[in-house]
C-alpha positions in Angstrom: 197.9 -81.3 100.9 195.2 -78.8 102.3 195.8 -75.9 103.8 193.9 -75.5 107.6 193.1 -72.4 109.7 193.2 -72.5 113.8 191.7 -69.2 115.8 193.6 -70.0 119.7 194.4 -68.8 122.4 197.8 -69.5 124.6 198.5 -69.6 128.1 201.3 -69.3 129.7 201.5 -70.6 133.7 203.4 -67.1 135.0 203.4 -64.5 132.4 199.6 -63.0 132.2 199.8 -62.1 128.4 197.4 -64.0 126.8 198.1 -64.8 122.7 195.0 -64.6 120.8 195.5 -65.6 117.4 195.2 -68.1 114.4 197.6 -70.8 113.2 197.3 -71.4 109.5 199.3 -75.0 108.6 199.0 -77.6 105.3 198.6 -81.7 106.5 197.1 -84.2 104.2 193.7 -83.8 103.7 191.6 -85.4 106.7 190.9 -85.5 110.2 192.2 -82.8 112.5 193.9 -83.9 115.9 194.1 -81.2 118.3 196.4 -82.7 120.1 199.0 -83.1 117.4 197.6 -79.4 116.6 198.1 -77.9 120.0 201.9 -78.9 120.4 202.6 -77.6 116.9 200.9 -74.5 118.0 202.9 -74.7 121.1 206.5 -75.2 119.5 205.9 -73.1 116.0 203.9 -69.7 117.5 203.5 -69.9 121.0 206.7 -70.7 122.6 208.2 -67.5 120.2 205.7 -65.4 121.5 206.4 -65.9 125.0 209.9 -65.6 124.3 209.8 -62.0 122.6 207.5 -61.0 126.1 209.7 -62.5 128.5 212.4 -60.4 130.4 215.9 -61.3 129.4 217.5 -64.3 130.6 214.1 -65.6 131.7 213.6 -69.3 130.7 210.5 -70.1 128.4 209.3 -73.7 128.7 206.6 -75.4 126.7 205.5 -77.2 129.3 204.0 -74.2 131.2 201.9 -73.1 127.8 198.9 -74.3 127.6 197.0 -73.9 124.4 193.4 -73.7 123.8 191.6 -74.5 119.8 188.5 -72.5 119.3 187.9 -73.7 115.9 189.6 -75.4 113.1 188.7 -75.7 109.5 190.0 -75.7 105.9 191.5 -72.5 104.7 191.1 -71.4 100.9 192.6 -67.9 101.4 
């Protein structure tokens, strides 16, 4: 297994907090796909993030979170 860093950014459709931040995950050695990548960001850090922002009893959905990957590489930290 290697370890991976991700610097993103998330979007979310109505709230205007943007999440700036990196995503550190471990896959088998080999090519990265951002798409796979993007929903984990989504369901693992984003989706949280929106929630802890979010006014009570206001309904966080994935499908309004977009995420964008700046850069991805292999992490030895």
């Amino acid at each position: 297994m290697t370890t991976y860093i991700a610097q993103f950014t998330a979007e979310h459709r109505l709230l205007k907090t943007i999440q700036n931040s990196i995503f550190i995950w471990r896959q088998e050695s080999g090519e990265i796909d951002t798409t796979l990548l993007a929903n984990k960001i989504k369901r693992e850090s984003a989706l949280h993030f929106y929630n802890l922002i979010a006014k009570e009893g206001e309904e966080i959905v994935g499908d309004d979170i977009s995420i964008h990957i700046f850069k991805a590489m292999p992490f030895a930290g």
